[in-house]
Each structure stands twice: as C-alpha cells, then as structure tokens.
N, CA, C and O atoms as CSV, one atom per row, in Angstrom:
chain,resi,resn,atom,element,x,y,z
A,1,UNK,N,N,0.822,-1.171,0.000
A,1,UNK,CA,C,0.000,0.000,0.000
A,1,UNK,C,C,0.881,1.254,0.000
A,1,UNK,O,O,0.586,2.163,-0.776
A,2,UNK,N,N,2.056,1.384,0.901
A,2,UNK,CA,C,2.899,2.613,1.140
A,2,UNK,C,C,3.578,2.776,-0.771
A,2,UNK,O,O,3.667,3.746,-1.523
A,3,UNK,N,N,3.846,1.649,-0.893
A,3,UNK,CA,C,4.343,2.046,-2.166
A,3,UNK,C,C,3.752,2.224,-3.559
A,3,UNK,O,O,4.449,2.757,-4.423
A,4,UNK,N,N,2.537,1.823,-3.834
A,4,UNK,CA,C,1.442,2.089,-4.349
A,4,UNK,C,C,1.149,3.560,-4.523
A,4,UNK,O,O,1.087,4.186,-5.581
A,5,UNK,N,N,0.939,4.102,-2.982
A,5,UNK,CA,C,0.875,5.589,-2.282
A,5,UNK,C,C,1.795,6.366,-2.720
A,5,UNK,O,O,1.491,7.551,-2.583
A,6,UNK,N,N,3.067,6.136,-3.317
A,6,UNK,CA,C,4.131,6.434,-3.217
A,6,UNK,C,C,3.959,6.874,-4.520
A,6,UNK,O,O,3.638,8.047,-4.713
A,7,UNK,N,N,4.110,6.171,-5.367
A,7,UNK,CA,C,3.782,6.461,-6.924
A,7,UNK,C,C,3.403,7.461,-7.128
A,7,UNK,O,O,4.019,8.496,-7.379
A,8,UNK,N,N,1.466,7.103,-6.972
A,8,UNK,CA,C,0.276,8.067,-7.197
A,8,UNK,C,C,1.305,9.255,-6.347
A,8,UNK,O,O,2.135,9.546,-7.209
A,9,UNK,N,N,1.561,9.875,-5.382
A,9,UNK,CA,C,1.970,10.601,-4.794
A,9,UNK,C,C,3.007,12.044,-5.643
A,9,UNK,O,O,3.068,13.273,-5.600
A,10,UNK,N,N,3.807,10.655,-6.500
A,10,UNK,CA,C,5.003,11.013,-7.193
A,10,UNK,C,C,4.534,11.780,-8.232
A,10,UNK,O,O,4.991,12.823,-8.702
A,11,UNK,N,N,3.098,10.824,-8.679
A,11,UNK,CA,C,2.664,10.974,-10.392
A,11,UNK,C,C,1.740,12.368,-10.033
A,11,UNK,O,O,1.513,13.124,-10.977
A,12,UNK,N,N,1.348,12.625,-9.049
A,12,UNK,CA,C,0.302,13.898,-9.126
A,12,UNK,C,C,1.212,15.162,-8.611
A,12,UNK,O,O,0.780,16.238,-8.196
A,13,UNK,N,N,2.526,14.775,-8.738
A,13,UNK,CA,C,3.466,16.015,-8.322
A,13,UNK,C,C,3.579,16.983,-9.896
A,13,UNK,O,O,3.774,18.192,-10.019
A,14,UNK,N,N,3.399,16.054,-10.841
A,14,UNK,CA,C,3.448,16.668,-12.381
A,14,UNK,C,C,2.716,17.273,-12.783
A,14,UNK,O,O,2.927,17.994,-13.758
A,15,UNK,N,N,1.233,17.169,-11.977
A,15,UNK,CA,C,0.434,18.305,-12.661
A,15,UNK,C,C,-0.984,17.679,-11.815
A,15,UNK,O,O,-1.009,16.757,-11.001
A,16,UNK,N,N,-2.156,18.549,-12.331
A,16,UNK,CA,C,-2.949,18.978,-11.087
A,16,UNK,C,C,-4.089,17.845,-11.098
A,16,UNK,O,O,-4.809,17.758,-10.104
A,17,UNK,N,N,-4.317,16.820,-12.377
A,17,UNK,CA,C,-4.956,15.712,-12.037
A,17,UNK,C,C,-4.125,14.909,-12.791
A,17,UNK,O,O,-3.165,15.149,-13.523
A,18,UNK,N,N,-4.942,13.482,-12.313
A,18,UNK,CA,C,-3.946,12.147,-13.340
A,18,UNK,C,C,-3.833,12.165,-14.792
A,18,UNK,O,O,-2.899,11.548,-15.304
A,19,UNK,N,N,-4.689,12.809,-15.537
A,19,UNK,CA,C,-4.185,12.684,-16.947
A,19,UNK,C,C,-3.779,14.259,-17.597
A,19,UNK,O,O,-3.954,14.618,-18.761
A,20,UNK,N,N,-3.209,15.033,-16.512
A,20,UNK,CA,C,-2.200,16.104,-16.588
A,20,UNK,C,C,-3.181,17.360,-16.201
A,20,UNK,O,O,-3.907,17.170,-15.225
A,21,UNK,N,N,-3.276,18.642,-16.880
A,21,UNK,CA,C,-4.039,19.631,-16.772
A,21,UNK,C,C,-5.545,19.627,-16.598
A,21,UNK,O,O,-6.288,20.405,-16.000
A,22,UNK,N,N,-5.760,18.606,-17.244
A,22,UNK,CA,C,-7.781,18.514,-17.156
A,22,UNK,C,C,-8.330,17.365,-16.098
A,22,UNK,O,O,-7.704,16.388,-15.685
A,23,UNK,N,N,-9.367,17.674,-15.854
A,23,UNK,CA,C,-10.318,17.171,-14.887
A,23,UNK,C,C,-10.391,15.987,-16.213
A,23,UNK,O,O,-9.974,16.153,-17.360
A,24,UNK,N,N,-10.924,15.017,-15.754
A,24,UNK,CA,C,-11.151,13.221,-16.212
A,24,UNK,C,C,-11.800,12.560,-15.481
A,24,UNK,O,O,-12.137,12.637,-14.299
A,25,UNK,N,N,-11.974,11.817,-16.367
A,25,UNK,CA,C,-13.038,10.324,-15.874
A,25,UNK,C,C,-11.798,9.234,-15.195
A,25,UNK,O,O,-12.122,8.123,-14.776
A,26,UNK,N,N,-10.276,9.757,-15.155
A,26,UNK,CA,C,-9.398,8.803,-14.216
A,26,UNK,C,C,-9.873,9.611,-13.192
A,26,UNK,O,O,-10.603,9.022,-12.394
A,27,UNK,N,N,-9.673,10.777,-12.985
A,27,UNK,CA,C,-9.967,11.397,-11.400
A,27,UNK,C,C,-11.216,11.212,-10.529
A,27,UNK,O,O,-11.203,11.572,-9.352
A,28,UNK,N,N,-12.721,10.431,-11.320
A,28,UNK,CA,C,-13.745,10.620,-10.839
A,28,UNK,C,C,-13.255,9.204,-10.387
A,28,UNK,O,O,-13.325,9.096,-9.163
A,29,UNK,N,N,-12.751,8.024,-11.053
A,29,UNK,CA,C,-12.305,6.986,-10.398
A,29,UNK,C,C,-11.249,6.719,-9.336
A,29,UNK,O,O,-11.337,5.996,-8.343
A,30,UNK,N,N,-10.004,7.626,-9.858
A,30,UNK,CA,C,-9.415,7.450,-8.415
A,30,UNK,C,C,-9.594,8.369,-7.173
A,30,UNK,O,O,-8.891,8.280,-6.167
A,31,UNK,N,N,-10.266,8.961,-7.286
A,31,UNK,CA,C,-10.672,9.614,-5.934
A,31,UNK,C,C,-11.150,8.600,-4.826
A,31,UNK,O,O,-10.902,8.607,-3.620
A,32,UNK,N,N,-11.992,7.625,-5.662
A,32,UNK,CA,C,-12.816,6.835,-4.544
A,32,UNK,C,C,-11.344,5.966,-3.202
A,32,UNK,O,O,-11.571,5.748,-2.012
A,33,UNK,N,N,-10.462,5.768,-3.677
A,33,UNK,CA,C,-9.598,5.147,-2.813
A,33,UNK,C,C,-9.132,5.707,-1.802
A,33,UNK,O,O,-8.638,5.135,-0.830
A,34,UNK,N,N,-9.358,7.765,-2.089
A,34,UNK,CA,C,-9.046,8.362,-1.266
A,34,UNK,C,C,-9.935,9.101,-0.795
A,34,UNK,O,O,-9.764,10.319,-0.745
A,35,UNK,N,N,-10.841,8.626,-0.443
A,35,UNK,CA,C,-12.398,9.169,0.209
A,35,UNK,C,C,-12.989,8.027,0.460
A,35,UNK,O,O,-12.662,7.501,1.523
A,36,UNK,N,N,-13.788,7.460,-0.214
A,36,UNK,CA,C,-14.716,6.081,0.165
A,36,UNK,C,C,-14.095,5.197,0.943
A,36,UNK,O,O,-14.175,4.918,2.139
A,37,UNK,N,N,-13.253,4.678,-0.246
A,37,UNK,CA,C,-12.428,3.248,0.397
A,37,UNK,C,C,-11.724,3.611,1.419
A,37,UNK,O,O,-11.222,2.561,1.818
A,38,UNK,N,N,-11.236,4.806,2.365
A,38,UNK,CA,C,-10.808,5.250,3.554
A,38,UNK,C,C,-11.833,4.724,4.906
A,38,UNK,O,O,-11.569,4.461,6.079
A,39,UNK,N,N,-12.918,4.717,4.230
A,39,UNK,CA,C,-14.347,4.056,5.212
A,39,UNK,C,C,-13.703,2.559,5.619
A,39,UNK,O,O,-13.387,2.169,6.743
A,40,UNK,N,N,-13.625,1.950,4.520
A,40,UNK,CA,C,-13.770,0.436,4.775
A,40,UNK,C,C,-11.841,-0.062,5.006
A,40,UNK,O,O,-11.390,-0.979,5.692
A,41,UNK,N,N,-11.456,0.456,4.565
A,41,UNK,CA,C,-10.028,-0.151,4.966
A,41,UNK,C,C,-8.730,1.388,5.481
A,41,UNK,O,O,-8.320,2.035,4.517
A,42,UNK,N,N,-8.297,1.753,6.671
A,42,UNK,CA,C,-7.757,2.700,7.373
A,42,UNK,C,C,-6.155,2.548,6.849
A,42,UNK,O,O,-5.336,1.647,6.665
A,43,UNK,N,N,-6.232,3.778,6.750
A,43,UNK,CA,C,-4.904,4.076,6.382
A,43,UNK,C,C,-4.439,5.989,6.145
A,43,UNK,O,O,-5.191,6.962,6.093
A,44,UNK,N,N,-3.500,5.939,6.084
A,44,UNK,CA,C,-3.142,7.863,6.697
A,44,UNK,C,C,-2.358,8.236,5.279
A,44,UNK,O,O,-1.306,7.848,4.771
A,45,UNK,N,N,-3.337,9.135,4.914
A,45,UNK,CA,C,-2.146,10.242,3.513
A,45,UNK,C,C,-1.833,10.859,4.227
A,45,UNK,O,O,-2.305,11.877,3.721
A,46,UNK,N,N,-1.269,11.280,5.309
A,46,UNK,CA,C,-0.571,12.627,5.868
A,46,UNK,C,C,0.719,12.401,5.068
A,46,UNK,O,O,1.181,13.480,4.698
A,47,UNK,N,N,1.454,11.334,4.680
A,47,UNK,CA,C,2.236,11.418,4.332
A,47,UNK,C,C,3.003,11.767,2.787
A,47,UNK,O,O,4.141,11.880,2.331
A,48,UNK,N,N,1.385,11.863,2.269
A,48,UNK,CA,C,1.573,12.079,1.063
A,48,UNK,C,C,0.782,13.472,0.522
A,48,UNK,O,O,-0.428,13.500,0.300
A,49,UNK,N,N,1.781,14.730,0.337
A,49,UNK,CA,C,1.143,15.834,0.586
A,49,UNK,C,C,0.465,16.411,-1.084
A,49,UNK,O,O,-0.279,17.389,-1.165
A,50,UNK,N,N,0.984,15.437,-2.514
A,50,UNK,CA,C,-0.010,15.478,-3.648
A,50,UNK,C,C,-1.195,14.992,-3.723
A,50,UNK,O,O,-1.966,15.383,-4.600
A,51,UNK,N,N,-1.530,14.098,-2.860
A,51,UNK,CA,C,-2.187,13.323,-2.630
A,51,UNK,C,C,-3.403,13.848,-1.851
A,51,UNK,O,O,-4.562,13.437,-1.915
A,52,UNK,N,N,-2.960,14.719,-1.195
A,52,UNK,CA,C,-3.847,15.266,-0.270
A,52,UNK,C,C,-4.156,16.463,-0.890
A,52,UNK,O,O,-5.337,16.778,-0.745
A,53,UNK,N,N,-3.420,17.304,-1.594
A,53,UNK,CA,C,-3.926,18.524,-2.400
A,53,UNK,C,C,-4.906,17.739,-3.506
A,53,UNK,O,O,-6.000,18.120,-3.922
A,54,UNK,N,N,-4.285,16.713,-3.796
A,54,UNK,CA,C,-5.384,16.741,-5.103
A,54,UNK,C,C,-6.856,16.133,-4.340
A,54,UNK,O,O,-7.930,16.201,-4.938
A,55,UNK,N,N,-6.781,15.755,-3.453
A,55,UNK,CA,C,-8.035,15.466,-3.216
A,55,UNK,C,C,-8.862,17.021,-2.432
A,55,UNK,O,O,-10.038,17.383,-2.408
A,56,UNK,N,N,-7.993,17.434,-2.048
A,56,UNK,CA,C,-8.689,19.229,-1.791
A,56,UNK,C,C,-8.952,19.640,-2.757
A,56,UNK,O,O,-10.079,20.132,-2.704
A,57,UNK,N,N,-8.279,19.770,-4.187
A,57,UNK,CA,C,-8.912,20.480,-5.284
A,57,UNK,C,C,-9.821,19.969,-6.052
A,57,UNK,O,O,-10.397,20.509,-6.997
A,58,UNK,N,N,-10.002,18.444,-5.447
A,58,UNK,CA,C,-11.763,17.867,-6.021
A,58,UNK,C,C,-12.266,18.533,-5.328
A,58,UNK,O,O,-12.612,19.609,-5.816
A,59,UNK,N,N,-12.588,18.292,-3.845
A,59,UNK,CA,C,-13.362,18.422,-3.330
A,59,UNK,C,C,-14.282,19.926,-3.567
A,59,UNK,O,O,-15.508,20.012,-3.630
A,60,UNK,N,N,-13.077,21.268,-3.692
A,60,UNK,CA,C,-13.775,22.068,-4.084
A,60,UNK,C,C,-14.161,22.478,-5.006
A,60,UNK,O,O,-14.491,23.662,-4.952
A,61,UNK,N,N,-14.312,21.833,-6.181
A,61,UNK,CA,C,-14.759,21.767,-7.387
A,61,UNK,C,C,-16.709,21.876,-7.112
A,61,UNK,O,O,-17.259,21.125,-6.306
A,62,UNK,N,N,-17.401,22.799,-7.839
A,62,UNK,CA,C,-18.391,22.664,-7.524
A,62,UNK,C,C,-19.214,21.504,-7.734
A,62,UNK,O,O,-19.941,21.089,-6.832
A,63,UNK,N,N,-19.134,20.801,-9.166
A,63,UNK,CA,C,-19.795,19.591,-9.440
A,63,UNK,C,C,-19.537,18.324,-7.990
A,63,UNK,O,O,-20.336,17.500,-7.545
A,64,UNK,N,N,-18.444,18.556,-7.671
A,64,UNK,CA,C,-18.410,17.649,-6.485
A,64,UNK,C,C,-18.996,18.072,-5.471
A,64,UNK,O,O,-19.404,17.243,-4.658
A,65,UNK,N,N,-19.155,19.173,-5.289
A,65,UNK,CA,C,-20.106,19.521,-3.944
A,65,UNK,C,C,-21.324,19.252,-4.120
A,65,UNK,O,O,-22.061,18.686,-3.312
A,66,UNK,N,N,-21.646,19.710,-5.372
A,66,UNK,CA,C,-23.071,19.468,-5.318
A,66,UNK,C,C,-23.565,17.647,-5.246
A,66,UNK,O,O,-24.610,17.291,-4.701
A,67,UNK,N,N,-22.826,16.917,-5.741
A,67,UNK,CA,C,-23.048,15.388,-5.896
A,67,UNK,C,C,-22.517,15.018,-4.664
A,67,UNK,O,O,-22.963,13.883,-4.497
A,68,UNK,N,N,-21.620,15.391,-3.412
A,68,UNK,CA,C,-21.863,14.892,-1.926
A,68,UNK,C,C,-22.570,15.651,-1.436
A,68,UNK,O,O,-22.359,15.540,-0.228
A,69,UNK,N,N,-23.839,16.916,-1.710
A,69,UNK,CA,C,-24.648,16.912,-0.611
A,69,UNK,C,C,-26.035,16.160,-1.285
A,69,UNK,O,O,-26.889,15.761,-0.494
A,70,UNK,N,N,-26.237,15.981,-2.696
A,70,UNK,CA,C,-26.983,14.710,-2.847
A,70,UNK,C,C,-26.751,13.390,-2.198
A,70,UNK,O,O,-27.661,12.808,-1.607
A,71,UNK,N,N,-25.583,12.923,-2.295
A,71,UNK,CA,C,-25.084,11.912,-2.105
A,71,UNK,C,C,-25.230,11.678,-0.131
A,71,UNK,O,O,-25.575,10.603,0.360
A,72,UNK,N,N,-24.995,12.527,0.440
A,72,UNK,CA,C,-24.526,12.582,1.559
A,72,UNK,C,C,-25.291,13.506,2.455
A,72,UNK,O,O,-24.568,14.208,3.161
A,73,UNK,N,N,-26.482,13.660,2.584
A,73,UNK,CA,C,-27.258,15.427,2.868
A,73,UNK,C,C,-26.708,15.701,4.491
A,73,UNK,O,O,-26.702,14.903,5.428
A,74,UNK,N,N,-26.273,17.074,4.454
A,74,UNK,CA,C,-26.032,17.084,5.988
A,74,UNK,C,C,-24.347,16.944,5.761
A,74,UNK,O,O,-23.733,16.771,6.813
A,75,UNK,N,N,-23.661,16.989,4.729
A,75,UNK,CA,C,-22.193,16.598,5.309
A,75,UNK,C,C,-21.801,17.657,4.843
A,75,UNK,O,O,-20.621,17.986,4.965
C-alpha cells in the first residue's frame, strides 16, 4: 500500500490531475480510494502531501459539492 501511495503521490506532483491539466473520468475513479475506500479499509495520507492537495482540489470543485450533498445530505 505505502508504495502504491508512493507512486500516485510522485505521479500527481506533475500536474494537477492524473491525466495532466484537465479534470477526467481517471480522477472521478481514483478519488474513490481516497475518500470512500478510507471508510472500509484505514490508512493515513498525511504522508503524502499530492495526494492530499489533489483530493482538496476535487473536493472544491463545484460539481463535487453538489453530488456529496446529494449523495450525503447534511455533510
């Protein structure tokens, strides 16, 4: 897993999503490992600080807000 982490970590140091400058249908998929799948199996990005920006700059993306307070009401 650490080295897995490690990669993705490495690979989102190049630019601001996985398939470089633009928002994608890789980013709507790998997000889930770093949001959802955090539910069901524990583990810490503190250590991985691309990793953690890029999931801040989904999050504030408006299309994503609006699909977790459908998704999620109240969060």
């Amino acid at each position: 897993m650490k080295q897995m982490l490690s990669y993705v970590d490495s690979e989102l140091a190049d630019g601001p999503y996985f398939a470089g400058g633009a928002f994608t249908a890789a980013d709507v998929m790998m997000l889930f490992p770093f949001t959802t799948m955090r539910l069901f199996l524990d583990y810490d990005l503190a250590p991985y600080p691309n990793i953690l920006a890029y999931v801040k700059r989904i999050e504030a993306r408006p299309a994503y807000r609006r699909a977790m307070a459908l998704a999620e009401p109240g969060t």
